[in-house]
Residue, then its C-alpha position, 0 to 999 in steps of 0.5 A: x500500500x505504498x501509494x496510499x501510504x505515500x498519500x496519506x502521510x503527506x496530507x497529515x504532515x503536510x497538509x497546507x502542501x498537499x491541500x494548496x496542490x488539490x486546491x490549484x484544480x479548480x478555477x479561482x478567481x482569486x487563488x488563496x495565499x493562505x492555505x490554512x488559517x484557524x478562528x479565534x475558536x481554535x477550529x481550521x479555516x481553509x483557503x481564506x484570502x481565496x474567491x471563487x464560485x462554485x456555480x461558475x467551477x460546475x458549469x461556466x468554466x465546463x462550457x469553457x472547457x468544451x463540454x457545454x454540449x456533453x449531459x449534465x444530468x440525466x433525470x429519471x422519474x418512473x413515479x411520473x413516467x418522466x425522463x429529460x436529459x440537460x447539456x452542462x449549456x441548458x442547465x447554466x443557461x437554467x440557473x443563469x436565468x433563475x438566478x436573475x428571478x432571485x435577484x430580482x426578489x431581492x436576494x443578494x450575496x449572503x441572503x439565505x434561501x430555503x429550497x423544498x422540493x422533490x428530485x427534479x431538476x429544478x433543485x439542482x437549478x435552485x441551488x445552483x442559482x444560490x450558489x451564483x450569487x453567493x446566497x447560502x441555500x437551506x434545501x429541506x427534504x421535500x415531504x418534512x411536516x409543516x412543523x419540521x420545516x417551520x423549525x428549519x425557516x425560523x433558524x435560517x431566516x431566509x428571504x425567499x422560500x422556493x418549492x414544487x407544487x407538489x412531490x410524486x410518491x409511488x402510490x399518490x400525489x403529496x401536495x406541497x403548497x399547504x404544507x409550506x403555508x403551514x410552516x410559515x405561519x408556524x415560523x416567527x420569521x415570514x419570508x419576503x417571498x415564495x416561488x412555486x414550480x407548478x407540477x402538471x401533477x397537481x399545481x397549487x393556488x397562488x397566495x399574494x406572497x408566492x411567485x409562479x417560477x416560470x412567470x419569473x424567470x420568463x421577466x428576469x435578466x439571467x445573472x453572472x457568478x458573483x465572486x466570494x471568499x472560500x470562507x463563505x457559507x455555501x449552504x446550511x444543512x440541518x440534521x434531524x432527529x427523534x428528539x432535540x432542535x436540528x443543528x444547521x450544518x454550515x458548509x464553505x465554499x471553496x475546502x468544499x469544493x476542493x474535497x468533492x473535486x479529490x474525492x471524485x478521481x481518488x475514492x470513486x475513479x470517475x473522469x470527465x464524461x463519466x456518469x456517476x450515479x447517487x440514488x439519494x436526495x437532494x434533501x440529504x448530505x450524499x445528495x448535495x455532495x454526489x447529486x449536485x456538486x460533485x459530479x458536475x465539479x469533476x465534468x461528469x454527468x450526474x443521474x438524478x433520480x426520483x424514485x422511491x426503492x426502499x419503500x417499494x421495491x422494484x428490483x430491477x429499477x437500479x440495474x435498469x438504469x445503469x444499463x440505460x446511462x452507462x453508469x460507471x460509479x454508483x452509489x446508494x445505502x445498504x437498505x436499498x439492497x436489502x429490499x431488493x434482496x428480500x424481493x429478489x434474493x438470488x438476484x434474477x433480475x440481474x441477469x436481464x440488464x447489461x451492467x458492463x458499464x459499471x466499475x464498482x458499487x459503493x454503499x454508505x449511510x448506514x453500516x453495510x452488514x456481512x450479510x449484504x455485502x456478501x450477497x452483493x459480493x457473490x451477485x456482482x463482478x465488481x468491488x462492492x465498496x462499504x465507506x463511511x461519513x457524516x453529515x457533519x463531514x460532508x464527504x468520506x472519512x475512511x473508504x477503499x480509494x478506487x482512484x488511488x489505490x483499491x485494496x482488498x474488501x472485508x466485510x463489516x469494514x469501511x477500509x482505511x481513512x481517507x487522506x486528511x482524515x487522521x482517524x484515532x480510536x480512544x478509550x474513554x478517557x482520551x487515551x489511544x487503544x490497540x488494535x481489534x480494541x473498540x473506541x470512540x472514533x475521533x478525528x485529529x485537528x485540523x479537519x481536511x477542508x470540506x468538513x463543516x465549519x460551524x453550526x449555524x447561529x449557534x458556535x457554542x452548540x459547535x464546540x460542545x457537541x464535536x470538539x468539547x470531548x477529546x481536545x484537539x480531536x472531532x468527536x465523530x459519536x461513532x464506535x469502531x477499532x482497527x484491525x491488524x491490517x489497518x482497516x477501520x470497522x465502525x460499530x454503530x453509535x456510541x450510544x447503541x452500546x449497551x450495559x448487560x449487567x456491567x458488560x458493555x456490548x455493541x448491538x452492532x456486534x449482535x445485529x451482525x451475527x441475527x442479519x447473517x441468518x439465512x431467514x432474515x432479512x433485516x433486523x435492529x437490535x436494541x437495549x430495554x431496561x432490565x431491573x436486575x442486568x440494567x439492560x437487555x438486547x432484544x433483536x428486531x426481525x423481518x424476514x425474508x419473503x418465504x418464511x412460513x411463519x415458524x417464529x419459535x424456531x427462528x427465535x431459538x436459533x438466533x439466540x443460539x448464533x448470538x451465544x455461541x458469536x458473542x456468548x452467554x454475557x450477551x444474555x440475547x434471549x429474546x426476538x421479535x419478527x416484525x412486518x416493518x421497522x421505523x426508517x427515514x426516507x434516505x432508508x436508515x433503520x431509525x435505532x432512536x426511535x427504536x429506544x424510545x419505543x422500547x422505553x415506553x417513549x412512543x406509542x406507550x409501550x411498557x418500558x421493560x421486559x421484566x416478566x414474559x408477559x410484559x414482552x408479549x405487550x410490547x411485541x404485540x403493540x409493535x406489530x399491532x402498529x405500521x410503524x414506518x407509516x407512524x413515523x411517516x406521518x411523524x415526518x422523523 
């Protein structure tokens, strides 16, 4: 591995010289003489006397490059039965003139502007046009709850909201205008303006603050890039939970696009007039970073999808349009092919599409479980690559570098850090830990660029929530270890450890062993109170499409597995087969909600497993309720 090493070791040692020969790959206005520079907080500010655009790094400087008429994106919406395909002209020219009809509203250099929409191309137009002028947009996954979006409107401030009329699920039509004038009445701050995009699927009625977008573009000047410094906001991003107000990730613009513009050639191996395809949102990090920014940083053309594969499978929809675009890297969360699995677990449909085209499958958002990866691994001819990252990060921490140097795969592993990502593992009271021995997973200072630069009107929330823990390192509320070899394993949470009578124990460890049985297709594993070990794991179980019901037998030998991987001190005696676990709408298994369930936080589920009978209570109040369709309504 002496070419990662040889990479690795100089972007540690020497970062401010590896970092300025990364940066000198995109088109500055003004190229940084600081390379890297710290705030009065201690935290790392990349390129600081640098300006640019990213708007202009994505598409103006590719037209000038030659590839004005090369694809994009390609949109894909089976929900709408719709296709369209942009040249890297049409959609600057479509940014160029919606960029107009914000500055026309008033937005200027600064402003922030809320983004609501479905996985169309107009999010991309959108954002891009934010990025234009140098205003810092907020996109919110389209279809969150007036009270989640008010949440978002109130700490970001905008002037101008922009949203569809509506969003196209896989069985109905989600309108979307009385949700925005829901969260705006719910919201202490009113925006000056909102511009809709009419769907032909369901438009909306236009209130005396809303803006029809095409009337608006069709009247404004289109508008040039506007220069701003490398320190700048690019975008504001909040993450959501069960409990707690969001935290407003703030990206920069330009550490971020020099991290996106690494990654597409070292991790993904994709060059200019490759397609790389993400199967997420734009609503989610990976959608930001591998949808819209990305891609189009790098020359490539993007795959935009709008389509629901988690929800309701289909099988073939994912090999179906690697066929059809030629995808050469793609991307999306293990859940997705554990659905596919559960429909099609010897993998058929496969065997109708030509997918020579692609070079490797790459999968994150959550842990990619053995069982998967093998799967996968034993159905595809390519490397099938787990990589893990955060929100907060904005691009991979620790990956196998397709671009630099590919390595052999372990299951359960995400392989090694990414270069400027100096990854420790320490135990609870700072110390470093050996190999094969479980930690918190920190980040050395200073962050490679890209990563976030603050929490948005919040600095102190900043410091104690990532830096405050283990001084001088990012806390990143993983677990995990290396292996002799090197290769990082993430365990999940911190807080999905468990205390069993003393013992703390990784439910990630448990979920590895109940998900590799041959009857299973996904499963969570979660702690309940215990009055007398404190804590007990209950496994969570959905089968695969088949099992005829033999719940006692599939029960027994789960727990079996469970004591003979991790042993009797697991104390695992106890399984649920469930139709269907809570999840987000990117398909993370949501393990919080979980918890509070099993804690009598939701749904008034008695909180321990004390007696059998207790057990039968819970078991039957989460099968006697849709929990994803709970948590759907709930819009976690």
């Amino acid at each position: 591995m002496d070419s990662y090493d040889d990479e690795f070791r100089r972007s540690v040692e020497h970062p401010q010289d590896f970092w300025a020969e990364q940066a000198r790959r995109l088109p500055w206005f003004t190229f940084p003489d600081t390379i890297l520079a710290y705030d009065e907080a201690g935290h790392a500010r990349w390129y600081p006397d640098g300006e640019l655009n990213l708007c202009h790094a994505a598409l103006d400087h590719q037209v000038e490059q030659g590839r004005g008429d090369q694809p994009a994106i390609h949109w894909d919406s089976p929900v709408t039965h719709s296709k369209q395909t942009l040249s890297y002209r049409q959609l600057r020219d479509r940014v160029a003139s919606f960029a107009g009809a914000l500055r026309e509203l008033g937005v200027a250099k600064g402003d922030r502007v809320v983004i609501y929409m479905p996985m169309i191309p107009e999010a991309l137009v959108a954002m891009y046009a934010c990025a234009r002028l140098g205003a810092v947009h907020s996109v919110v996954f389209g279809g969150f709850a007036p009270h989640e979006l008010a949440v978002r409107i109130e700490d970001a401030a905008p002037r101008v909201v922009v949203a569809a009329s509506c969003g196209v699920e896989v069985d109905r039509v989600l309108p979307y205008q009385p949700i925005v004038d829901a969260a705006i009445e719910q919201s202490a701050h009113k925006p000056d303006a909102c511009v809709i995009f009419q769907r032909e699927q369901q438009p909306a009625e236009l209130g005396p603050r809303d803006h029809d977008w095409a009337a608006l573009v069709d009247r404004a000047e289109p508008a040039e890039c506007v220069p701003v410094k490398a320190t700048d906001p690019l975008y504001v991003l909040y993450t959501s939970g069960t409990t707690g107000k969001p935290k407003g990730v703030v990206r920069d613009t330009g550490g971020y696009g020099v991290a996106l513009h690494y990654s597409m050639e070292a991790i993904y191996d994709v060059a200019p007039g490759d397609v790389f395809f993400s199967a997420s949102d734009v609503g989610w990090v990976v959608g930001h970073s591998y949808i819209v920014y990305a891609p189009l940083l790098r020359g490539c053309t993007s795959v935009v999808y709008e389509g629901k594969p988690v929800r309701t499978p289909d099988a073939g929809a994912f090999w179906r349009l690697i066929e059809e675009y030629r995808v050469k890297s793609f991307f999306t969360a293990p859940t997705a092919f554990r659905a596919i699995k559960k429909e099609d677990p010897d993998g058929e449909r496969l065997a109708e599409y030509d997918i020579s085209s692609l070079k490797a499958l790459f999968l994150a958002g959550e842990r990619l479980d053995p069982p998967t990866f093998h799967w996968l691994d034993d159905l595809l001819e390519v490397p099938v690559i787990d990589h893990w990252w955060q929100t907060e990060t904005g691009w991979p921490i620790a990956a196998n570098l397709q671009g630099l140097e590919p390595m052999p795969t372990k299951a359960g592993s995400a392989t090694v850090p990414v270069p400027g990502f100096d990854v420790r593992i320490l135990d609870r009271d700072g110390a470093p830990v050996g190999p094969l021995e479980q930690g918190s997973v920190v980040i050395k200072q200073p962050m490679p660029p890209g990563c976030l630069i603050g929490v948005w009107g919040d600095p102190q929330r900043f410091h104690a929530a990532y830096m405050a823990a283990f001084p001088g390192y990012y806390l990143t509320g993983d677990g995990g270890y290396f292996d002799e070899d090197g290769y990082l394993f993430i365990m999940g949470r911190t807080d999905d450890v468990i205390n069993v009578a003393g013992h703390r124990l990784s439910t990630g460890e448990m979920e590895e062993v109940v998900g590799a049985h041959p009857a299973v297709a996904e499963c969570a594993v979660i702690g309940i109170h215990d009055a007398l070990k404190g804590q007990l794991p209950v496994g969570l179980v959905i089968p695969k499409d088949g099992f005829d019901g033999r719940e006692a037998e599939l029960e027994a030998e789960l727990i079996a597995l469970v004591r003979e991987r991790i042993g009797p001190v697991a104390c695992f005696k106890q399984v649920l087969v469930v139709d269907r676990l809570p999840k987000t709408r990117s398909g993370k298994i949501l393990r919080k909600l979980l918890r509070n369930i099993a804690d009598g936080k939701e749904y008034g589920i008695p909180s321990t497993i004390d007696d059998p009978a207790s057990l039968e209570e819970i078991h039957e109040a989460m099968k006697s309720r849709d929990l994803g369709a709970a948590q759907e309504a709930r819009q976690v």
